[in-house]
N, C-alpha and C positions, 0 to 999 in steps of 0.2 A: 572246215565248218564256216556256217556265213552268220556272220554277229551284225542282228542290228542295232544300232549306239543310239537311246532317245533320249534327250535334255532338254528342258521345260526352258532352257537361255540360250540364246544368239550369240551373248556379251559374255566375253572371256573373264569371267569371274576363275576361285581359286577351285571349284568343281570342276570347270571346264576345263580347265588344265592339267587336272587329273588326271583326263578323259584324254586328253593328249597323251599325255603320256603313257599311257598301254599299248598307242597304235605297234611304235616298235617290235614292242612283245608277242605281239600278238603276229605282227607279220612273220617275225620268226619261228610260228607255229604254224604258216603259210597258211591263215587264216584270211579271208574274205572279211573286212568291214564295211557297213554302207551305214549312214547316217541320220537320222530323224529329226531335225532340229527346225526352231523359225531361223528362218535363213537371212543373210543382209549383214551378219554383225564376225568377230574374232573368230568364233569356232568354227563357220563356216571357210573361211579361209585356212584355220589351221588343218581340217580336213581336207581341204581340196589340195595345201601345200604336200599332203600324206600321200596322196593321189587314193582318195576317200571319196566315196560317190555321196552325194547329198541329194536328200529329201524333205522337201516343206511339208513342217506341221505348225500350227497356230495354237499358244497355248497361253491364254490370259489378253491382257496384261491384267494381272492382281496387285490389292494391294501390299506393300513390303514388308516383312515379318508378320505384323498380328492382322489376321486378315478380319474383313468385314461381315456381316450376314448377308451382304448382298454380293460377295466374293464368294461365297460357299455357292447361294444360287444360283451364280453364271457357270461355276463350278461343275456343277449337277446338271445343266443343259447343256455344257459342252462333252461331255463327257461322253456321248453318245457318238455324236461326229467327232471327236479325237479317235475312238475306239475305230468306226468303219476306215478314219485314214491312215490307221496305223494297220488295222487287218488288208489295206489293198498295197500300203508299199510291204509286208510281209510277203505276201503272195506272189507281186512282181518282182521280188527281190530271192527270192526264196529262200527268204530269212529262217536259219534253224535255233537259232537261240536269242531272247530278246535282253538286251544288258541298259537298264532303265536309269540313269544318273540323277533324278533328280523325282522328290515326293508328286508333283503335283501330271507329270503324265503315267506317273505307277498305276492308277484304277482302269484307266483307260488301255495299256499295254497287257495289264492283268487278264481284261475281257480279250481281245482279241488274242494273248496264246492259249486262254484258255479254252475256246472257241476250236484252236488250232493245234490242241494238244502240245503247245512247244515249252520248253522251259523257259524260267524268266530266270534273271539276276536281279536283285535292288543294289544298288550300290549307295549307302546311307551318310551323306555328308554336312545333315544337319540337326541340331536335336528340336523335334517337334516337339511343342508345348502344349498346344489349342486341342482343346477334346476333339474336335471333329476331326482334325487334320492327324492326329493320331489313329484315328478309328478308322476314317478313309483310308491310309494306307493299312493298316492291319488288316481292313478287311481283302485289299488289296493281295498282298501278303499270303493271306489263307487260301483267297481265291485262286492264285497261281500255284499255289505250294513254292513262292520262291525262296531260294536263296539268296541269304541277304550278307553284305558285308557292309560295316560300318565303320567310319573314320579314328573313332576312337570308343571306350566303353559308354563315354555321355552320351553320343549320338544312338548308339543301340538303344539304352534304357527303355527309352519310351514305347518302342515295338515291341522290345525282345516276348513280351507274353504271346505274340500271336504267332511267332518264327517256331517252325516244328527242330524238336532235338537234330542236333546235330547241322543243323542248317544257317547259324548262324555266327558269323567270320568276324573280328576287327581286326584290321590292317589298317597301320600307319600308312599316312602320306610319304611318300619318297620325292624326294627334289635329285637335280642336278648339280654339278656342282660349281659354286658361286663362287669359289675363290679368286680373288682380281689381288693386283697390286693397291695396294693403299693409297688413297687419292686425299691430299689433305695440304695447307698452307702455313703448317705449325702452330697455328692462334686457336682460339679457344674452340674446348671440346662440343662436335657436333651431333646432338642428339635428333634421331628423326621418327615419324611414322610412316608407313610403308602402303600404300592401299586404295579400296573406295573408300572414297569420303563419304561414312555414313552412321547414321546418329549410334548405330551400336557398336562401331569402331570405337565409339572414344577421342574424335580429336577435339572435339571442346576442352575438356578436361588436359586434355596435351596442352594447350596453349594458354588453359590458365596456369597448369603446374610450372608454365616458361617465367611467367612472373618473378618467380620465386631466384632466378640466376643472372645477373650480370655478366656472368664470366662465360657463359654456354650457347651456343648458336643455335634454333631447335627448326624443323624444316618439317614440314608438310608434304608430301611426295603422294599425288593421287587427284581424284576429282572424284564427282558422282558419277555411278555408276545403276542403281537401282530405283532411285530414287530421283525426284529433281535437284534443285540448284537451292533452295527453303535454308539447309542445316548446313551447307558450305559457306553460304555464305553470310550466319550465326558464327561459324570459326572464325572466319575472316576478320569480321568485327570484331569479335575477341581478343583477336591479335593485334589489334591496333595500337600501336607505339611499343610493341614488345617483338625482340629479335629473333622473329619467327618469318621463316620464307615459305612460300608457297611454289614451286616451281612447274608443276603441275604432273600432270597422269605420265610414268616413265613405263615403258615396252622392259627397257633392260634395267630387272633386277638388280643382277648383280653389278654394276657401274654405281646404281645408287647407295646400294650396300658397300662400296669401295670410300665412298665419301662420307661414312659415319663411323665414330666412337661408339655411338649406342642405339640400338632400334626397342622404342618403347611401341606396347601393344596392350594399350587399354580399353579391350574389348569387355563388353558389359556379359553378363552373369550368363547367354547362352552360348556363347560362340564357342564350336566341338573342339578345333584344333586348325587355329589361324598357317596358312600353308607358309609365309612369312616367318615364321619361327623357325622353321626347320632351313630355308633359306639364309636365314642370317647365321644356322646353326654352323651350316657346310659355306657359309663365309669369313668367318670365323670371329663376327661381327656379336659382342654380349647384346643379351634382352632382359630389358627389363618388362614385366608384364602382369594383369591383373590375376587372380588365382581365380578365376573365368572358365564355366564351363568346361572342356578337355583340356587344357592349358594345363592342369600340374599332373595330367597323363604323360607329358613331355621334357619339361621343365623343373629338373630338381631342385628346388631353390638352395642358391649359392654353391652347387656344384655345376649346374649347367647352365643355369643362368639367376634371372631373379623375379623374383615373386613380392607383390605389393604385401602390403599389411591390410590389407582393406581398396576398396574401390572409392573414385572421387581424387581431385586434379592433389587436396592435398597429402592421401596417402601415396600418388603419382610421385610427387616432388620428392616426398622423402625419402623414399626408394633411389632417386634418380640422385639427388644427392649424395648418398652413401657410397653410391656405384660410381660416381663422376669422383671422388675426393681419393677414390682407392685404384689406384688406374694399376698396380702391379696385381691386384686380387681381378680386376675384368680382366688382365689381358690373359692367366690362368683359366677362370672360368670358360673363357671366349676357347683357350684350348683345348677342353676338356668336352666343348660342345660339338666340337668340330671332330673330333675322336668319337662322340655321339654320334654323329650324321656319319660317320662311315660303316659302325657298326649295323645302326638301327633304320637308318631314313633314306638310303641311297635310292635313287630312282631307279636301278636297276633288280633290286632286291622288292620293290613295289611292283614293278611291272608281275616279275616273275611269281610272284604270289600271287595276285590279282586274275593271271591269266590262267595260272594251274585251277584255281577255285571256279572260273569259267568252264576249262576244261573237264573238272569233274561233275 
């Protein structure tokens, strides 16, 4: 079968990497991928590292999370040429199934299979809020008769009305596995965040909850990503005279996750299921983190890891607190999580579902 892979991002965000991660799968089904993406950034490279054929499509740029009215109407006039240049690399590719990662090229892949009678995938790794961006892909949705699979139950929610029985999947994120040897100088315990720096990650609230420790060393690990440089460098300034480092945007995960006691993840009220958690799960690294969107789809609190009281820097801290003064109760937890990621998260166990649900 020949799968085309279409993503609305160039920049190796935690979708994209999702999106990596099936290639394997998929080749062991001696399956044909070819790629539909704006071309220039991570994913293009991680495809062509696959030996993945790539295709330029041009999709926005919009604005980040809550879009505009004037993002809806650039929306609705592209929409027309995304759709004819998604129907001519279909044709030159002789693409037989179209597998869509991200909401915003869904309407537009929607028209051209169904033009072409081909099946679609949605692959759902965010939870839409905005009436219209809800509606737009639903109608999307109806209009393919796709099959949809979603990151977690939060991110379905918002479609599932439009997804016909039986056609609608949640599958966990699967990672690889993180485990490094312990990197560390004996001195006080270091707490980090992992990621884009972006205002719905939460690292404001990270670096004020630093405040609150003398004894703890708290690290920044990331840049922007989506956005510009505005709300990084709001953190920055926040951290001014408090022992928080900034070391910047790291490729290797797991190296960073070697050099922490704890990975906090103070993701604000939508975020499905930050792929970082399962990361720190299968490093064996505890989290602390906000009860956010699909976050306690994952996250048992005080069995597999920890869950705030509430959102804001000072229900951060006091979370962080309790976990940082009980280091024999995280490094259980931390075990218990890691025993979770074999069970439940394994990027092998991801592929293999992902690609069966393709398959049928």
């Amino acid at each position: 079968m020949k799968v085309l892979f279409l993503d609305q991002f160039g920049k190796l965000g935690g979708a994209q990497r999702c999106l990596l991660d099936l290639l394997p799968a998929l080749a062991g089904r001696g399956w044909t991928a070819c790629g539909a993406i704006p071309v220039g950034g991570g994913l293009e490279e991680g495809f062509r590292a696959a030996g993945v054929a790539v295709e330029a499509i041009e999709c926005g740029p919009y604005t980040s999370t809550r879009k505009t009215a004037g993002d809806f109407v650039r929306f609705a006039g592209e929409l027309p040429r995304l759709a004819r240049r998604i129907g001519e690399i279909v044709d030159a590719r002789g693409s037989e199934l179209l597998y869509v990662n991200g909401p915003r090229v869904l309407p537009a892949a929607a028209v051209a299979a169904r033009r072409r009678g081909l099946p679609v995938v949605f692959h759902c790794h965010v939870h839409l809020f905005q009436r219209a961006a809800v509606e737009a892909a639903g109608w999307a949705v109806r209009l393919a008769r796709a099959r949809v699979i979603a990151c977690c139950r939060f991110a379905a929610a918002p479609i599932e009305r439009f997804v016909e029985a039986g056609r609608l999947h949640v599958v966990y994120n699967g990672v690889a596995d993180m485990a490094r040897a312990r990197v560390g100088d004996g001195g006080p315990a270091r707490v980090g965040v992992i990621g884009r720096v972006e205002e719905d990650k939460g690292q404001r609230d990270f670096v004020e909850a630093a405040r609150g420790f003398a004894d703890a060393r708290f690290v920044v690990i990331g840049a922007p990503l989506l956005t510009g440089a505005g709300y990084f460098e709001r953190v920055r300034a926040a951290a001014a005279g408090l022992a928080v480092e900034f070391p910047g945007w790291c490729e290797d995960v797991a190296g960073a996750l070697a050099g922490l006691d704890v990975l906090a993840v103070p993701s604000f009220e939508r975020d499905p299921n930050p792929r970082v958690i399962l990361e720190a799960f299968s490093a064996g690294v505890p989290v602390v983190a906000y009860p956010s969107g699909g976050i306690a789809e994952v996250i048992e609190d005080g069995v597999t890891g920890y869950l705030t009281r509430g959102r804001g820097a000072d229900a951060l801290a006091a979370r962080l607190g309790e976990v940082l003064r009980d280091e024999a109760g995280r490094k259980e937890v931390a075990r218990r999580a890691r025993a979770e990621w074999e069970g439940r998260f394994r990027v092998e166990r991801y592929g293999a579902e992902v690609v069966g649900l393709i398959g049928s």
